[in-house]
PDBQT receptor file of N, H, CA, C and O in Angstrom, charges set to zero:
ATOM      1  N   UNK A   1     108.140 111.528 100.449  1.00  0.00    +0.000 N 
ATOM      2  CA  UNK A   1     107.792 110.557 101.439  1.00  0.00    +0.000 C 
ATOM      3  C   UNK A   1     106.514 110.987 102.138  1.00  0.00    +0.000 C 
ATOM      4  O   UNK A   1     106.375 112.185 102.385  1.00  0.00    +0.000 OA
ATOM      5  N   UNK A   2     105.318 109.892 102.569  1.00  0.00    +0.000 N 
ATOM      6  H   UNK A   2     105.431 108.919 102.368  1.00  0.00    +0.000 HD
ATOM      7  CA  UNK A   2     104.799 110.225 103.516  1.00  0.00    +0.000 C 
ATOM      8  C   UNK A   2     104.385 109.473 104.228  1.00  0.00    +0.000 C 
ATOM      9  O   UNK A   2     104.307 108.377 103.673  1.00  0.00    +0.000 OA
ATOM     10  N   UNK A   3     103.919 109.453 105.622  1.00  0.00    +0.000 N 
ATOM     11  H   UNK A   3     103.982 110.344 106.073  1.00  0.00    +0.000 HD
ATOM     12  CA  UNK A   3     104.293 108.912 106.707  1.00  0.00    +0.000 C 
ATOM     13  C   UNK A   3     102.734 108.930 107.072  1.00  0.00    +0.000 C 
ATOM     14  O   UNK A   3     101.942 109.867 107.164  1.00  0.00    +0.000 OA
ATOM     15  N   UNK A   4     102.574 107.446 107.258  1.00  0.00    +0.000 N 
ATOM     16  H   UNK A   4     103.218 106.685 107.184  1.00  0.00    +0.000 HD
ATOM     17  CA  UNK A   4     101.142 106.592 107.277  1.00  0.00    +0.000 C 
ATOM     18  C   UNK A   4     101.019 106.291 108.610  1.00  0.00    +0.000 C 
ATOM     19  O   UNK A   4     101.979 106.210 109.376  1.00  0.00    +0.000 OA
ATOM     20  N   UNK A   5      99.560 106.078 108.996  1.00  0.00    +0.000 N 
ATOM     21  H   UNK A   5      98.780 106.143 108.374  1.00  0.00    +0.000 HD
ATOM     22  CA  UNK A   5      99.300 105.230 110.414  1.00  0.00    +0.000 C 
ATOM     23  C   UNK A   5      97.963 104.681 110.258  1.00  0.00    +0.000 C 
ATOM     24  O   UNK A   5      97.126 105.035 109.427  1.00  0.00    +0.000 OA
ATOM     25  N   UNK A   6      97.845 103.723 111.200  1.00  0.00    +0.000 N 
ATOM     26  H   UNK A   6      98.525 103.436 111.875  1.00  0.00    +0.000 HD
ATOM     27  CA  UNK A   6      96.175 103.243 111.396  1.00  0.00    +0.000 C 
ATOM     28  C   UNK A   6      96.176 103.146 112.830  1.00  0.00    +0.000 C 
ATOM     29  O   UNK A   6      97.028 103.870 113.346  1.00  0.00    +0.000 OA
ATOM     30  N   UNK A   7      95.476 102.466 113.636  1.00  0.00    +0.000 N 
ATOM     31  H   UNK A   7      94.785 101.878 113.217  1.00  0.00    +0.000 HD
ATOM     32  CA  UNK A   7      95.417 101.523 115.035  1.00  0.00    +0.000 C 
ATOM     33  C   UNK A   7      96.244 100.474 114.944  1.00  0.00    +0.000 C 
ATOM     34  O   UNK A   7      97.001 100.333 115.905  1.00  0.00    +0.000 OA
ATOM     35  N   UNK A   8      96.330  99.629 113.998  1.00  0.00    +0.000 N 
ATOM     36  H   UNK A   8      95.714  99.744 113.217  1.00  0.00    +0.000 HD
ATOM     37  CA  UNK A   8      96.619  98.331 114.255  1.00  0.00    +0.000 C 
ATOM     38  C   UNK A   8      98.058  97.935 113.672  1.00  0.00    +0.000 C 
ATOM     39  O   UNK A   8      98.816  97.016 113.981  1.00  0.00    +0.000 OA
ATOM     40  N   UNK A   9      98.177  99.087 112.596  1.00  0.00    +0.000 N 
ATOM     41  H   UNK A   9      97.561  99.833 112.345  1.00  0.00    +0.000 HD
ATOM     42  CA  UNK A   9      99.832  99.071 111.744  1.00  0.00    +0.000 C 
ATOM     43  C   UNK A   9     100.780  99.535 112.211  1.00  0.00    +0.000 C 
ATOM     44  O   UNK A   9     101.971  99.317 111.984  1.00  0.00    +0.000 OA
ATOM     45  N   UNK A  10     100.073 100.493 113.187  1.00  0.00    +0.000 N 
ATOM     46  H   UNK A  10      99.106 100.670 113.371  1.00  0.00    +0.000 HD
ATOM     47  CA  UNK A  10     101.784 101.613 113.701  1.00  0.00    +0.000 C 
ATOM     48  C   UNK A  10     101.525 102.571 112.593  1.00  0.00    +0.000 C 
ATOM     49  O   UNK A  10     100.455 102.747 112.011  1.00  0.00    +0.000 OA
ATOM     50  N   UNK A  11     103.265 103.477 112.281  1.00  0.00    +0.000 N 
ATOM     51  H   UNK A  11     104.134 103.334 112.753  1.00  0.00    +0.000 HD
ATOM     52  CA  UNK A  11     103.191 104.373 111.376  1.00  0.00    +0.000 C 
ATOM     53  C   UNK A  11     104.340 104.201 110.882  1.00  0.00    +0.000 C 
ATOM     54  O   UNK A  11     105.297 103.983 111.624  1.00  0.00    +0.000 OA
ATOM     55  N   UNK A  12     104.458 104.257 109.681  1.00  0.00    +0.000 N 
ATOM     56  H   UNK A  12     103.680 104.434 109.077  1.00  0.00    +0.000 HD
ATOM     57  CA  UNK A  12     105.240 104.176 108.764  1.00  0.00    +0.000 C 
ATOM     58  C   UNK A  12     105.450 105.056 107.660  1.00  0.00    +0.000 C 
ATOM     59  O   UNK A  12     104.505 105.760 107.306  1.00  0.00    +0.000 OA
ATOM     60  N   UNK A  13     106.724 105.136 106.963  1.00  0.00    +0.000 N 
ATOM     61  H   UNK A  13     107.492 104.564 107.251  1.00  0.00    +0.000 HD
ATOM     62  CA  UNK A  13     107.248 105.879 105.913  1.00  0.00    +0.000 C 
ATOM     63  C   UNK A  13     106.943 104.997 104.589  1.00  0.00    +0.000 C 
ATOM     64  O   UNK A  13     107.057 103.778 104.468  1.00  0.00    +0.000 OA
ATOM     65  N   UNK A  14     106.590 105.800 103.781  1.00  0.00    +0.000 N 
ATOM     66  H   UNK A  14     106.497 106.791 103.879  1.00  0.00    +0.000 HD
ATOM     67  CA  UNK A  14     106.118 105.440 102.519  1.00  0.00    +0.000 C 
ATOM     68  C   UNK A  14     106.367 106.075 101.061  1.00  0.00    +0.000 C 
ATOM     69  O   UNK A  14     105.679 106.929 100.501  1.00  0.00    +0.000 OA
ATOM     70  N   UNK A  15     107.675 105.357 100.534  1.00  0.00    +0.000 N 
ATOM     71  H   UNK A  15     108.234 104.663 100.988  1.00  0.00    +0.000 HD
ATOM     72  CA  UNK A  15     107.435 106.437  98.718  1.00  0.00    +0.000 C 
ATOM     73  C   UNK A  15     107.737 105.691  97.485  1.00  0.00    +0.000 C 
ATOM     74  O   UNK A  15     108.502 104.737  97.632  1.00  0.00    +0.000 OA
ATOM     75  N   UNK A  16     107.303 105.923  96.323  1.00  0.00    +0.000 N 
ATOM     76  H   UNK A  16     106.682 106.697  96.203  1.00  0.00    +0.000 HD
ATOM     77  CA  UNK A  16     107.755 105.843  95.142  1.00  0.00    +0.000 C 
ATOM     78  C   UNK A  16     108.911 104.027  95.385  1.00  0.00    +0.000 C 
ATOM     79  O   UNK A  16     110.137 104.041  95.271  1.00  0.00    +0.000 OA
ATOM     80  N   UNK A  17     108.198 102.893  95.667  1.00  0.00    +0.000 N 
ATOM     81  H   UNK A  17     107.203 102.882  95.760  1.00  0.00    +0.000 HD
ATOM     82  CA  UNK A  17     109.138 101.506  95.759  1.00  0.00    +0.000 C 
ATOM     83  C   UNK A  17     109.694 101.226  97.063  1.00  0.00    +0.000 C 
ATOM     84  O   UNK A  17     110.560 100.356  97.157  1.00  0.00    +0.000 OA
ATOM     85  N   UNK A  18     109.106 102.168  98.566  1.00  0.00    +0.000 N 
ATOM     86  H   UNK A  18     108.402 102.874  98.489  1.00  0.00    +0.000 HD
ATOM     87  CA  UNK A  18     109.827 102.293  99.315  1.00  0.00    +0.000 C 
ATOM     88  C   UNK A  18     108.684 102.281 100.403  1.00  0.00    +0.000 C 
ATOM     89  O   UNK A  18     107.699 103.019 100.380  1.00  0.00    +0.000 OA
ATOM     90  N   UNK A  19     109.062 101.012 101.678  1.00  0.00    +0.000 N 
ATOM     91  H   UNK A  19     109.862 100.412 101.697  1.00  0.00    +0.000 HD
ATOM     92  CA  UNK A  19     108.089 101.151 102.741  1.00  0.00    +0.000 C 
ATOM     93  C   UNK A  19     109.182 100.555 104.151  1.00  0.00    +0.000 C 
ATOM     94  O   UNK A  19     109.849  99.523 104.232  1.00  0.00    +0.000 OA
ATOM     95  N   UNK A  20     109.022 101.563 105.016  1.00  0.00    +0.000 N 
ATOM     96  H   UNK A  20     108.481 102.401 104.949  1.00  0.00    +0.000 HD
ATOM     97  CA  UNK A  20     109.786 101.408 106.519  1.00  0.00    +0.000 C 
ATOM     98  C   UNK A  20     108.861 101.579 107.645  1.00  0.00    +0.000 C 
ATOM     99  O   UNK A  20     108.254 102.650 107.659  1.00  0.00    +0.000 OA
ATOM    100  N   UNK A  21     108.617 100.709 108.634  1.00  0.00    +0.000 N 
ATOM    101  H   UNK A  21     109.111  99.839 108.623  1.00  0.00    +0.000 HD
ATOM    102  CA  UNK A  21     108.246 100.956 109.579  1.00  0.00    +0.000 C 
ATOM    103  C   UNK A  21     108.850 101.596 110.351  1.00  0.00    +0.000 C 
ATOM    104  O   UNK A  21     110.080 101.601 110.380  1.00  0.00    +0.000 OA
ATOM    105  N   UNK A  22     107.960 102.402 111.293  1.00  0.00    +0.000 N 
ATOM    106  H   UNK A  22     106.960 102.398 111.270  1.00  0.00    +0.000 HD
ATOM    107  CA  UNK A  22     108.524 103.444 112.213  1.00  0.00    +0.000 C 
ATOM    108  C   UNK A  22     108.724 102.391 113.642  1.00  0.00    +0.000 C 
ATOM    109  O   UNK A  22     107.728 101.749 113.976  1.00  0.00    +0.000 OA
ATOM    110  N   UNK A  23     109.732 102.265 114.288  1.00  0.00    +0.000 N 
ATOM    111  H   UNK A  23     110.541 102.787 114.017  1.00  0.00    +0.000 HD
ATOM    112  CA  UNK A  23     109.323 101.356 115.207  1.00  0.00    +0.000 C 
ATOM    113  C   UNK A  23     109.714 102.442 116.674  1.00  0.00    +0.000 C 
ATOM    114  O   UNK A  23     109.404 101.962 117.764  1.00  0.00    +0.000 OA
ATOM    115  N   UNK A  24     110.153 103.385 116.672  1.00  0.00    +0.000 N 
ATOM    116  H   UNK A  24     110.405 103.776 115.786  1.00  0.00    +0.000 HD
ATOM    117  CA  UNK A  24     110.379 104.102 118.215  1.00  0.00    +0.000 C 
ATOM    118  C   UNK A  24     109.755 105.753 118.044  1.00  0.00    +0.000 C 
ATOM    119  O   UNK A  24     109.300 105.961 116.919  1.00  0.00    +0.000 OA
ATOM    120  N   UNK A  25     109.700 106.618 118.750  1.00  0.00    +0.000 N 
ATOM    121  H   UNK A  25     110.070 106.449 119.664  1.00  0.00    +0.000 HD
ATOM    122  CA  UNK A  25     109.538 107.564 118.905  1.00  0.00    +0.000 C 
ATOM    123  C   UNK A  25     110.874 108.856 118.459  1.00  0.00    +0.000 C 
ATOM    124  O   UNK A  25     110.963 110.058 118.209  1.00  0.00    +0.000 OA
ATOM    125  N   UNK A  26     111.612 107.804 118.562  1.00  0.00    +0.000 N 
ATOM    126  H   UNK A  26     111.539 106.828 118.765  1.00  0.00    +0.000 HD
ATOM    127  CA  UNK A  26     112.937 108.776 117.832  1.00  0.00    +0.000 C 
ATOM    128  C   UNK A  26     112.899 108.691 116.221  1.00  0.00    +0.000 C 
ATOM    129  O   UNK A  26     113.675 109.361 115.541  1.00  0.00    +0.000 OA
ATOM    130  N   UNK A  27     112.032 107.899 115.710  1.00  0.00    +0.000 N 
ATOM    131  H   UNK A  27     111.401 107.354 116.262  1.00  0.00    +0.000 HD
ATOM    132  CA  UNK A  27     111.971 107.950 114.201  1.00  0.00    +0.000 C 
ATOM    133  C   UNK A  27     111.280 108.662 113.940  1.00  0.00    +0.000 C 
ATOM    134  O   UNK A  27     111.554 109.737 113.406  1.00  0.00    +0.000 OA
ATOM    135  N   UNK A  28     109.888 108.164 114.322  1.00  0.00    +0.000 N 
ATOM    136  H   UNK A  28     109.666 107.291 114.756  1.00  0.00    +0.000 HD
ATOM    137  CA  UNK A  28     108.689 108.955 114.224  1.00  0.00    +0.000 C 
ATOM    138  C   UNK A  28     108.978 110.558 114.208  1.00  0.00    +0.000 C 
ATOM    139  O   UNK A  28     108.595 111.234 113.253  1.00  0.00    +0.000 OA
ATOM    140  N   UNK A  29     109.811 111.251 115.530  1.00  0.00    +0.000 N 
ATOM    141  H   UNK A  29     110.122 110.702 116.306  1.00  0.00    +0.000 HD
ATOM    142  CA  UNK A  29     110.030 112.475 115.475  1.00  0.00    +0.000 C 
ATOM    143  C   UNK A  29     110.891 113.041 114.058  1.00  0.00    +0.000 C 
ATOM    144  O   UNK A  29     110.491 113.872 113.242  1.00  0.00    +0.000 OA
ATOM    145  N   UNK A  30     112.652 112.035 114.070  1.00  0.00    +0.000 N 
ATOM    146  H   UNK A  30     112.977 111.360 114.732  1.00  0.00    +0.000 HD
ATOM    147  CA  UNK A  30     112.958 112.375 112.540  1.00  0.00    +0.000 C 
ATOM    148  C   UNK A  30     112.580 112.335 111.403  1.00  0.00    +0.000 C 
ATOM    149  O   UNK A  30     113.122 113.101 110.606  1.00  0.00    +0.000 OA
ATOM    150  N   UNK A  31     111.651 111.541 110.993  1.00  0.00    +0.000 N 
ATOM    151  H   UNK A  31     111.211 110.918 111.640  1.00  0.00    +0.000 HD
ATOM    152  CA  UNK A  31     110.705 111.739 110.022  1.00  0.00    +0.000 C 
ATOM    153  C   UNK A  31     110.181 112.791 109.508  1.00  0.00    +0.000 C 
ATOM    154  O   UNK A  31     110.194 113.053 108.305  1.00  0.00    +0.000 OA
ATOM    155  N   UNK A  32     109.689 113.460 110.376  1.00  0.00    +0.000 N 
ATOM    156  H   UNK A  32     109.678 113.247 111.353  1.00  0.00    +0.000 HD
ATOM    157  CA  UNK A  32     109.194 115.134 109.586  1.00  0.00    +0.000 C 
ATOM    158  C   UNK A  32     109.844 115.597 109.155  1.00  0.00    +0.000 C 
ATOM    159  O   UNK A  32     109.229 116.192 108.269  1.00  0.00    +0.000 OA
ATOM    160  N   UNK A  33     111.241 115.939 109.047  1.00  0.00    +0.000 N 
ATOM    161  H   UNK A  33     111.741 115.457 109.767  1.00  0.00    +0.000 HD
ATOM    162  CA  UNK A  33     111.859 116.656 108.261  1.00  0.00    +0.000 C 
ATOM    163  C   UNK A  33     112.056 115.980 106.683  1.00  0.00    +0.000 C 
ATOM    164  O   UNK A  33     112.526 116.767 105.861  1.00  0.00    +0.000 OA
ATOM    165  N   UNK A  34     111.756 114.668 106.217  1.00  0.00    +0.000 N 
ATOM    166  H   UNK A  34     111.375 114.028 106.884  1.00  0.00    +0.000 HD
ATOM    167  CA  UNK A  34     111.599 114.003 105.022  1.00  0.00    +0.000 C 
ATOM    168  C   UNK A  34     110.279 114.245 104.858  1.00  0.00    +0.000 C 
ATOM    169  O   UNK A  34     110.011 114.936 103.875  1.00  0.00    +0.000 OA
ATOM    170  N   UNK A  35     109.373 113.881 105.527  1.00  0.00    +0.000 N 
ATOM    171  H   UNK A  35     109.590 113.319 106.325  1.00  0.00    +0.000 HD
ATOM    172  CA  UNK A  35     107.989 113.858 104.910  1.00  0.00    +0.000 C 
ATOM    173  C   UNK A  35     107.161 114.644 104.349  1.00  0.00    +0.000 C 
ATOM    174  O   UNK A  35     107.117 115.678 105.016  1.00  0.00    +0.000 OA
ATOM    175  N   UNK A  36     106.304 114.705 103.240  1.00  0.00    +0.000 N 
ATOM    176  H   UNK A  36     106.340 113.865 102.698  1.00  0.00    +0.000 HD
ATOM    177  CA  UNK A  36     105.864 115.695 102.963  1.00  0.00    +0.000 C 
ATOM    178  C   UNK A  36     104.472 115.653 103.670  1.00  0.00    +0.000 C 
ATOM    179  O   UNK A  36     103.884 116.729 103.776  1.00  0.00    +0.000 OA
ATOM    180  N   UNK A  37     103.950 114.655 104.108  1.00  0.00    +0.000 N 
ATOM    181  H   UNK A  37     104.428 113.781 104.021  1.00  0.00    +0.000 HD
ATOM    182  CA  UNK A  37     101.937 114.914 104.824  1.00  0.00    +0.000 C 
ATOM    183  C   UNK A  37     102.137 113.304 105.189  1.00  0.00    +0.000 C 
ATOM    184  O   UNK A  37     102.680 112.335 104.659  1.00  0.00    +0.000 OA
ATOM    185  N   UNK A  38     101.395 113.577 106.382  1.00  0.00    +0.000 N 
ATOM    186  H   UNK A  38     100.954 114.365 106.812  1.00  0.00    +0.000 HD
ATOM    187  CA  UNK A  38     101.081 112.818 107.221  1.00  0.00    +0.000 C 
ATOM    188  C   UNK A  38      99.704 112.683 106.669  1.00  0.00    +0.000 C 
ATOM    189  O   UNK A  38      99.092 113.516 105.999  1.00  0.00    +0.000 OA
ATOM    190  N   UNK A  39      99.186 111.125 107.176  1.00  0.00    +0.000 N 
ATOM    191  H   UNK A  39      99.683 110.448 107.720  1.00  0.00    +0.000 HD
ATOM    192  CA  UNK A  39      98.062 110.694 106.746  1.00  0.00    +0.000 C 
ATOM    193  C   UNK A  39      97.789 109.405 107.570  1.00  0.00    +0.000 C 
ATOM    194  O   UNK A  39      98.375 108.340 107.380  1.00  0.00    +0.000 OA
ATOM    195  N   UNK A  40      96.718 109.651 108.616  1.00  0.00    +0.000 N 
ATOM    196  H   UNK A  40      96.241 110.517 108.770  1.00  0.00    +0.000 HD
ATOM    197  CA  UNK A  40      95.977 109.001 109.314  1.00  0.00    +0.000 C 
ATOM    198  C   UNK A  40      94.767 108.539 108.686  1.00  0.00    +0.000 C 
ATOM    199  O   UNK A  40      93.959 109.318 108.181  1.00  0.00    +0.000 OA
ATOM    200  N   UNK A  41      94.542 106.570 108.717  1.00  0.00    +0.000 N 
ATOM    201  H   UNK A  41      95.198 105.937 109.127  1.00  0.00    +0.000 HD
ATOM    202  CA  UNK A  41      93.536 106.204 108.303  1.00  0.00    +0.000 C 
ATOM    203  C   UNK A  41      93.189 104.853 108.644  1.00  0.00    +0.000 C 
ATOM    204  O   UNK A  41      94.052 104.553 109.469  1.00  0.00    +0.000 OA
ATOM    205  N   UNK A  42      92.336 103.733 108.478  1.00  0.00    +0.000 N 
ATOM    206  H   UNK A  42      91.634 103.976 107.809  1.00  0.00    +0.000 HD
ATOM    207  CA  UNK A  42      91.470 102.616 108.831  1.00  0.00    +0.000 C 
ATOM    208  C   UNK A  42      93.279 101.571 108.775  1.00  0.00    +0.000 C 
ATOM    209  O   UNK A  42      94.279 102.172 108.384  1.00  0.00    +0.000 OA
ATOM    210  N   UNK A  43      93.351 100.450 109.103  1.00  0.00    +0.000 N 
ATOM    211  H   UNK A  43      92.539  99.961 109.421  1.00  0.00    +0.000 HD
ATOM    212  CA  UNK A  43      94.080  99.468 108.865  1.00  0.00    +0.000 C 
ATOM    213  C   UNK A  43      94.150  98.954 106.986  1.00  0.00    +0.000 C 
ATOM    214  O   UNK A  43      95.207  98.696 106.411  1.00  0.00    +0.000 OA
ATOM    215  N   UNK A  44      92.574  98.906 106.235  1.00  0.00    +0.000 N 
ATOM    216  H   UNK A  44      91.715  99.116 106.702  1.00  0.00    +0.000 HD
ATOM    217  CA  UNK A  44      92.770  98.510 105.385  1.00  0.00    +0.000 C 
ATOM    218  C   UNK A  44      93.352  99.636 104.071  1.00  0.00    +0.000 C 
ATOM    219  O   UNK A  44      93.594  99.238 102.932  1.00  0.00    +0.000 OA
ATOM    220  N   UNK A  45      93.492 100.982 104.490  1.00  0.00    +0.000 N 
ATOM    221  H   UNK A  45      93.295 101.305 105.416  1.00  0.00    +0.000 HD
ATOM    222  CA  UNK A  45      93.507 102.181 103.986  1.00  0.00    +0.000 C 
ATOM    223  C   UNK A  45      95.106 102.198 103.909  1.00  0.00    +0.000 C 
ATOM    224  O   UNK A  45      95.740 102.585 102.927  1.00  0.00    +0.000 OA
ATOM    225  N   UNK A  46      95.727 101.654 105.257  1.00  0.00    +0.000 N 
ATOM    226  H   UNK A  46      95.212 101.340 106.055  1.00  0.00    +0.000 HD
ATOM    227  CA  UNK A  46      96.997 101.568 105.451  1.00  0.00    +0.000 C 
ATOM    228  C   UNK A  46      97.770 100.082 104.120  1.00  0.00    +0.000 C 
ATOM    229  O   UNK A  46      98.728 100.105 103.347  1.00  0.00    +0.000 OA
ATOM    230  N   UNK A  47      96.975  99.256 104.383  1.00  0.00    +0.000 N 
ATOM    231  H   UNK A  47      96.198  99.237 105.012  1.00  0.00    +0.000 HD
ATOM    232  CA  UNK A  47      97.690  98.321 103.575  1.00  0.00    +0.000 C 
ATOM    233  C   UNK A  47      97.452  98.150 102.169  1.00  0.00    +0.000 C 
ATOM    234  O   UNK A  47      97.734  97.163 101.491  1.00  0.00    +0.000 OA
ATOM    235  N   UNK A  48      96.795  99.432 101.734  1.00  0.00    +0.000 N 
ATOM    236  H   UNK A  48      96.566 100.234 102.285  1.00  0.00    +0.000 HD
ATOM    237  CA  UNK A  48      96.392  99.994 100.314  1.00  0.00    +0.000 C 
ATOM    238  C   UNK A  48      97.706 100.981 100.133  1.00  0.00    +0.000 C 
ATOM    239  O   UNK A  48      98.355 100.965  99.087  1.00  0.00    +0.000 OA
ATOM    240  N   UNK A  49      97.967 101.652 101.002  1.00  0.00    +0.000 N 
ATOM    241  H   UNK A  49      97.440 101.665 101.851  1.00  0.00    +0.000 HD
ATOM    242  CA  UNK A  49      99.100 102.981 100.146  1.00  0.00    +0.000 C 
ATOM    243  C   UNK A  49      99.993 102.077 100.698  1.00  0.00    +0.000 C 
ATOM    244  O   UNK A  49     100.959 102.528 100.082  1.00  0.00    +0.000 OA
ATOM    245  N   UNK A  50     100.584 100.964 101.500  1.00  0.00    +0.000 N 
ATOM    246  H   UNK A  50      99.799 100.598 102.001  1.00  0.00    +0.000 HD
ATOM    247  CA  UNK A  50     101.359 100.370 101.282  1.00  0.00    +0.000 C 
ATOM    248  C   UNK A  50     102.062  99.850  99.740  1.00  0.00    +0.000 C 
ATOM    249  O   UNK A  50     103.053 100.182  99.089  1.00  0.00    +0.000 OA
ATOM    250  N   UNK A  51     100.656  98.588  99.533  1.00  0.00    +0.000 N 
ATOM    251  H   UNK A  51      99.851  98.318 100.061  1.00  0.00    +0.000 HD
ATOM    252  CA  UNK A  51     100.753  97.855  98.217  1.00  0.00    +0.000 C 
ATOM    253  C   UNK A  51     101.098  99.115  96.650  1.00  0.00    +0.000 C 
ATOM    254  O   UNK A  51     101.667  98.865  95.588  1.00  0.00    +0.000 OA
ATOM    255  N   UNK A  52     100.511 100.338  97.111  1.00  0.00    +0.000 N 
ATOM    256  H   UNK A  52     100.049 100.541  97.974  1.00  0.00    +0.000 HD
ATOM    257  CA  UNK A  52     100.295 101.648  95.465  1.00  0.00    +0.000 C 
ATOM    258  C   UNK A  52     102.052 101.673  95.979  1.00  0.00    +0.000 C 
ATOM    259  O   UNK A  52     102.915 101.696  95.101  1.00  0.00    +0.000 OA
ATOM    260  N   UNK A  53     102.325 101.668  97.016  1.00  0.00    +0.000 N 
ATOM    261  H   UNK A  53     101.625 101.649  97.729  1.00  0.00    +0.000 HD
ATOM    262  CA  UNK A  53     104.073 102.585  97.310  1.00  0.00    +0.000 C 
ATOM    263  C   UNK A  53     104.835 101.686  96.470  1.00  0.00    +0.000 C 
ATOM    264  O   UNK A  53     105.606 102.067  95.589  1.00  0.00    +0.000 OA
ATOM    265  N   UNK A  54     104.546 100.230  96.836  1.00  0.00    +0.000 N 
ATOM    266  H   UNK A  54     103.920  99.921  97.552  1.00  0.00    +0.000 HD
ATOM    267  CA  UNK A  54     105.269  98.861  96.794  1.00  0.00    +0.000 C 
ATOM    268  C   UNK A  54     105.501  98.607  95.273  1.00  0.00    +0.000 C 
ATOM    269  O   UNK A  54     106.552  98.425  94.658  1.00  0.00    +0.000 OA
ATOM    270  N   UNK A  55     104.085  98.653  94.810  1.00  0.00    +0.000 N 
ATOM    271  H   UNK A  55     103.231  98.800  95.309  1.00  0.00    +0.000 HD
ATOM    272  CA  UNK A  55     103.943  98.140  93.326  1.00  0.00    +0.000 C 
ATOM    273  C   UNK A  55     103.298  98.325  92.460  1.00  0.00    +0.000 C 
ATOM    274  O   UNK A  55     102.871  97.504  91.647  1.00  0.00    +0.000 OA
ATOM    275  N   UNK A  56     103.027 100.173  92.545  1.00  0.00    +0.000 N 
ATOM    276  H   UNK A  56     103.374 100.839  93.205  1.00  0.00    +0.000 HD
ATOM    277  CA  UNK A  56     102.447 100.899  91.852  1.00  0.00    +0.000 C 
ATOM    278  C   UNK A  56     100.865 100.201  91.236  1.00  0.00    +0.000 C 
ATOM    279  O   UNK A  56     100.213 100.338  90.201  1.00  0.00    +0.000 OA
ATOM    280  N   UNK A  57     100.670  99.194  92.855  1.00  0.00    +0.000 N 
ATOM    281  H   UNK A  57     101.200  99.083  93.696  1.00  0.00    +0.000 HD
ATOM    282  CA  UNK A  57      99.051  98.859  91.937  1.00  0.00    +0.000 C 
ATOM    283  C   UNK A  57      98.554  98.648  93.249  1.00  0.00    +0.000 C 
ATOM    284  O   UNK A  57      99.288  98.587  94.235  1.00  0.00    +0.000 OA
ATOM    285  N   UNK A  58      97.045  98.511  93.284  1.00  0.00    +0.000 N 
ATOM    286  H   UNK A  58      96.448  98.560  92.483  1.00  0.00    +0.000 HD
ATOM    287  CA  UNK A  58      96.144  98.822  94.317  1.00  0.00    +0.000 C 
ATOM    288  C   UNK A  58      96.261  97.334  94.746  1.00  0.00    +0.000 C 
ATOM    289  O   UNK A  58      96.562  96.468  93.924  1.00  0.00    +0.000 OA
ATOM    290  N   UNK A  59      96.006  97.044  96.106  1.00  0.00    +0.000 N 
ATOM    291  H   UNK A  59      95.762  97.747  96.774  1.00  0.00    +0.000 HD
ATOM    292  CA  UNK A  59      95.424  95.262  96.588  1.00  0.00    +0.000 C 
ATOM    293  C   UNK A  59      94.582  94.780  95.962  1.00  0.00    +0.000 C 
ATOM    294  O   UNK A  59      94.029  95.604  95.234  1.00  0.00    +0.000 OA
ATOM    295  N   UNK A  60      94.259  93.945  95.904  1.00  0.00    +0.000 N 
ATOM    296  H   UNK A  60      94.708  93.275  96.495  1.00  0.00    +0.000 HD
ATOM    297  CA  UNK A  60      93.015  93.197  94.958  1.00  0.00    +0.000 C 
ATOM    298  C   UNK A  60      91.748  93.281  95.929  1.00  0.00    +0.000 C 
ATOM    299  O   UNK A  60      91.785  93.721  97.078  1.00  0.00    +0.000 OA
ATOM    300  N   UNK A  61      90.836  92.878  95.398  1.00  0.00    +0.000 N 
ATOM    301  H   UNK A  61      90.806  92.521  94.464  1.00  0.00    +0.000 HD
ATOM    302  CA  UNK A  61      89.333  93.171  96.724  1.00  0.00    +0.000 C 
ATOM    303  C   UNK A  61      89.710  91.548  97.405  1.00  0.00    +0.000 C 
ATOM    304  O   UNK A  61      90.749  90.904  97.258  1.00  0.00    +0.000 OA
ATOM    305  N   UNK A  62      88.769  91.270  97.992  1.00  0.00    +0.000 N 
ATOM    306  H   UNK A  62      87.925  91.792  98.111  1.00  0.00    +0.000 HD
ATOM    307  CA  UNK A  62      88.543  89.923  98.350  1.00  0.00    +0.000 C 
ATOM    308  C   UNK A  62      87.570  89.666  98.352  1.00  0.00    +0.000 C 
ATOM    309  O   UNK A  62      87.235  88.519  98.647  1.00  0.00    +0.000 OA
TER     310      UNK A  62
């Protein structure tokens, strides 16, 4: 698992077919003990390792 953020997404858990938003501070904290790396990045960076987690393929451009 690893556990994503931007500004505008929040932070979320992310793996292999699998995406959860973090919605309180009590997740966020349990989380580390699953996660393997944290990874801070842009909004559109976020809804890229979303879509690779989701469906093993990148977003399309626009």
């Amino acid at each position: 698992m690893i556990r994503i953020q931007s500004t505008n997404r929040g932070i979320a858990l992310i793996g292999a077919g699998y995406y959860r938003q973090l919605s309180s501070n009590e997740e966020v904290e349990q989380s580390t003990v699953i996660m393997e790396k944290h990874i801070t990045g842009n909004d559109r960076q976020f809804d890229l390792w979303v879509s690779m987690a989701l469906t093993g393929r990148s977003a399309s451009s626009v």
